[in-house]
N, C-alpha and C positions, 0 to 999 in steps of 0.2 A: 558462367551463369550471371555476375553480378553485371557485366558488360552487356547483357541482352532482354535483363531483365531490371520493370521498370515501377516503380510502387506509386499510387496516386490514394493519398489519404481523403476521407471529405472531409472539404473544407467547413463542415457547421462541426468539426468534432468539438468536446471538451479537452483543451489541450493539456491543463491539470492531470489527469488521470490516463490521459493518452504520452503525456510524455516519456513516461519509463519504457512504454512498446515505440514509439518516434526513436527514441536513441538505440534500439535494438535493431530497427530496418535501416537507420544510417551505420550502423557498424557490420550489420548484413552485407545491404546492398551496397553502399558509398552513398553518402550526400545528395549527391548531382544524381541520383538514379531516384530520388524518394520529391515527389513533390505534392500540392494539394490541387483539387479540383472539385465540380462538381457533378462533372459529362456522366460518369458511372456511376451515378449512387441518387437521378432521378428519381428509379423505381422503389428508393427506401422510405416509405413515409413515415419522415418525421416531424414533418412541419407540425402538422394536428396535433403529437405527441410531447408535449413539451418534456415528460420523463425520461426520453432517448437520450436528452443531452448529460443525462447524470448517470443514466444506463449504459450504456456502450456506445464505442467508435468504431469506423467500419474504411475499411480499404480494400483493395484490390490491387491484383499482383498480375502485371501483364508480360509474359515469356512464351517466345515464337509463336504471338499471335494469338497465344488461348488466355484467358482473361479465368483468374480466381479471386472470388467473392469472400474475405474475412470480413468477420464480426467478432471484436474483442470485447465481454462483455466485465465490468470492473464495477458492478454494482456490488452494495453491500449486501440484500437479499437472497437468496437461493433461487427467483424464479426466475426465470428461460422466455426473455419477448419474443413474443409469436410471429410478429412482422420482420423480425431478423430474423430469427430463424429460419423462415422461408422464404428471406432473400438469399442467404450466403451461402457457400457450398462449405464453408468451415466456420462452425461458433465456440471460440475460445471462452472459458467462462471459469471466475475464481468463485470461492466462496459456495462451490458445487457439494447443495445435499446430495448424499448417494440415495438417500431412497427414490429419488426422481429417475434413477437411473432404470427402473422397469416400464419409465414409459419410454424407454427406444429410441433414447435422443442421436440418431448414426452420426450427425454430424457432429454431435460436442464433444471438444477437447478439456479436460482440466487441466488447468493452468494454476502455479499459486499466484499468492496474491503480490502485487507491488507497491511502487510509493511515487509521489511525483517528486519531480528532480527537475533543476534549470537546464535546459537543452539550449537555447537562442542566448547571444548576447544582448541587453536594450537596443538597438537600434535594430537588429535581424527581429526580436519580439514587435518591435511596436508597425515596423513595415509589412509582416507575414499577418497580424491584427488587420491592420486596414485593408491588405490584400485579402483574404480570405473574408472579411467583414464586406465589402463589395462584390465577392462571388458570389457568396451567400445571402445578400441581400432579401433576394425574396421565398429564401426558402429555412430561415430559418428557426427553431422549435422554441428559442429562448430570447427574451429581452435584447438589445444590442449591447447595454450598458453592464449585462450578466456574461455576455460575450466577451465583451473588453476586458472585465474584470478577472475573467478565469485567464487569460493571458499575462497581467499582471501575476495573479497569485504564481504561477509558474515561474515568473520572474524571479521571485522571491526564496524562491527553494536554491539548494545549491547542486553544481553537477554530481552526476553520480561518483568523479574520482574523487568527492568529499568523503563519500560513506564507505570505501574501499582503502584498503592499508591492515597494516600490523599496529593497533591502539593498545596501548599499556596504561592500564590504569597509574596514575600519579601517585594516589596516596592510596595506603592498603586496607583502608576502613573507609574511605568515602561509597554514600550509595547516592544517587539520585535518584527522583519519582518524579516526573509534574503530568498532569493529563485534569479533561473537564469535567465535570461533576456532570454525569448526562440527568437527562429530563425523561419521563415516563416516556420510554420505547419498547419494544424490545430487549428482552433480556436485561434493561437500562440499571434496576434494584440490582441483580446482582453481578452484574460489572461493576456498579458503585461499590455494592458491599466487600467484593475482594482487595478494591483498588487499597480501600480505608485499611482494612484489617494490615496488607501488607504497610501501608504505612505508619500506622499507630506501631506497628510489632519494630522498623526500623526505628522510628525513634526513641522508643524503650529499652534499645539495647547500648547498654554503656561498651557495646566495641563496635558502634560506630558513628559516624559522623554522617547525619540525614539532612540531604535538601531537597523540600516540592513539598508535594500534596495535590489535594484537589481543586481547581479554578473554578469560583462561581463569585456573584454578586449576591447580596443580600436579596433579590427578590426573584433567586431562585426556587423554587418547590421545594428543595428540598436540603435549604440552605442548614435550620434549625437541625434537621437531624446527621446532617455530615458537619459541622460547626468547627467541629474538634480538630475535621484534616482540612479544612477550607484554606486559601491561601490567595491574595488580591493579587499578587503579581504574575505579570505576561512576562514569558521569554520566546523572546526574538528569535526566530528558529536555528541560526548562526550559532547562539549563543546555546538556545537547547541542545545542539548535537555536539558542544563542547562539552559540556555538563554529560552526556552520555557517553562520550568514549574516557573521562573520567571514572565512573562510576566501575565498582567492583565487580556487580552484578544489574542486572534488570528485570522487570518484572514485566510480564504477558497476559490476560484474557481475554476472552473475546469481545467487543464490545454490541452495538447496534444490531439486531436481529444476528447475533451471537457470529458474525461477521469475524474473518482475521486481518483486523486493520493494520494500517502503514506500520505501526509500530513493533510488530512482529518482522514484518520484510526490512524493515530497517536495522533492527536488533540483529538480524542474522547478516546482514552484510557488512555492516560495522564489526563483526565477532564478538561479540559481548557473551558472558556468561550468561543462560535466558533462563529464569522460575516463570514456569507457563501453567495455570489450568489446561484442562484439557480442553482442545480443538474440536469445535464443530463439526466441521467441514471436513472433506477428502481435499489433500495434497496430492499432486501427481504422484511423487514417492512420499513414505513416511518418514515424519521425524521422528528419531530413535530417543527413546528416555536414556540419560545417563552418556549419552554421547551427543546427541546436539541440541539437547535442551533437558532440563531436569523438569518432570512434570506433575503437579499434584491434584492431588482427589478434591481437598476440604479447605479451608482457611486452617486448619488445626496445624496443616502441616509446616505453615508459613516459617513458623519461628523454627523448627530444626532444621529445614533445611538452608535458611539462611546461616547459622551458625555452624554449617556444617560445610558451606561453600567459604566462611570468613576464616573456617580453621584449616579446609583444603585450599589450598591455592593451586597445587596442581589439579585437581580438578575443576576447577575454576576456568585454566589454563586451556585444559582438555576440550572442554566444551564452548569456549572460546573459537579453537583455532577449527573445531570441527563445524560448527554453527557457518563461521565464513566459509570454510569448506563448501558446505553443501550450497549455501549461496552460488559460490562460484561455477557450482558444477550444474545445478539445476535452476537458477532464480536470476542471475544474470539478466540484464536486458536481450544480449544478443543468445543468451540461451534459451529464453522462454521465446523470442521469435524462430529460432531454430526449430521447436518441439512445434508452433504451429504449424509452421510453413511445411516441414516435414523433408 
């Protein structure tokens, strides 16, 4: 199959949030079988659309001659664009409300969610940038310099064999937290408010050793009233996913339009022990409580079951090696192209 079959992504994708599915059709198909173009992907208007390019990427999968139309849609929202939809013959989509599911989407797949990852080395990044940025020339939905720039940001992540392995926490009471103080969105207060509560509750406890908080500048909205967990410094992402396969446990909610951001698909690939609010959204399969993520209702619950994870270690452990588990077996790059492709 891989030797007759030929993958052509378009080239206006955002390569950011299309790379975690890119390294899943090169370990599919092989390298040399996955290229970019723009001959098949005419009929998708997105020029007029400048939200496509944050919305979803779209390729096409050509074997003995018949030609299949994917659309992977990786937006934060719940809503299904209408102009892909009735291009593609398959629309991969995370972040899938089920109530949407009684309008009869035949063609949507759930997919969970992923995370960008460096795929190209700088000189393969900055050559496929200006290749694709001259095919796309006059078709494209976004700035040229926004173009560029999400090529970059891709740069900047590490491969996916970063976040893969057996990580043992160093010391038995470190935890880590860092993430941003969001701005009125979506669900934005109560992301903020879980994020605070788990960290005020870490640092109050004399059995551990707390570093992060929330990142904002003073002339954020809502600088005054999160004050207490605010914190000026950036970490370099290098450096943050050191900091997390450190850390003893991690913490999860939903954030923007109650979305399951990177930091959920990362958490479980890495194996971290995950404290999660509850999920939004449908997962192809479910995470089980108590085996690959321990899940709570309230903020009330924050403190016992942190203390309950710093006095189990074997369960700690459990949930750990079950968390990458399930990673492995459904969230993989070349697994979740498997489940589209079919």
């Amino acid at each position: 199959m891989k030797h007759n079959t030929k993958i052509i992504i378009d080239s206006t994708s955002r390569i950011l949030y299309a790379s975690f599915y890119i390294q899943g059709l090169y370990e599919t198909f092989g390298k040399k079988n996955v290229s970019f173009g723009r001959k098949h992907f005419k009929n998708l208007p997105r020029f007029h659309e400048p939200f496509s390019f944050n919305h979803y990427f779209a390729f096409v999968r050509v074997h003995k001659g018949k030609i299949t139309r994917y659309i992977v849609d990786f937006c934060d929202p719940p809503d299904i664009n209408k102009n892909a939809y009735e291009w593609c013959d398959i629309y991969a989509k995370i972040n899938f409300d089920p109530t949407l599911a009684a309008h009869n989407f035949k063609k949507l797949q759930v997919i969970p969610p992923s995370f960008g990852i460096r795929i190209w080395s700088l000189p393969k990044t900055i050559f496929l940038c200006v290749k694709n940025l001259i095919i796309s020339y006059n078709a494209m939905p976004i700035s040229y310099y926004k173009f560029m720039q999400d090529y970059w940001q891709q740069y900047q992540r590490l491969p996916i064999a970063q976040f893969l392995g057996n990580f043992e926490a160093q010391k038995e009471n470190y935890v880590f937290f860092a993430s941003t103080l969001w701005t009125e969105r979506d669900n934005a207060q109560e992301t903020n408010g879980y994020r605070r509560d788990f960290i005020k509750t870490c640092r109050s406890s004399k059995s551990l050793e707390f570093e992060g908080g929330l990142y904002a500048n003073m002339k954020h909205p809502y600088y005054k009233e999160f004050e207490e967990v605010i914190i000026h410094k950036t970490y370099a992402f290098p450096e943050f996913l050191a900091r997390i396969k450190k850390s003893i446990m991690v913490f999860n909610t939903p954030a923007v339009h109650k979305c399951h951001g990177w930091k959920l698909s990362e958490f479980l690939a890495l194996g971290c022990s995950i404290i999660s609010t509850k999920l939004s959204y449908d997962f192809s399969r479910p995470l089980i409580h108590g085996e690959h993520v321990h899940f709570i209702s309230d903020s009330n619950e924050i403190d016992s079951v942190i203390q309950e994870l710093i006095a189990k270690p074997d369960y700690r452990k459990k949930l750990a090696l079950n968390a990458q588990g399930y990673f492995n077996q459904f969230m993989s790059p070349k697994e979740v192209i498997k489940s589209i492709i079919g």
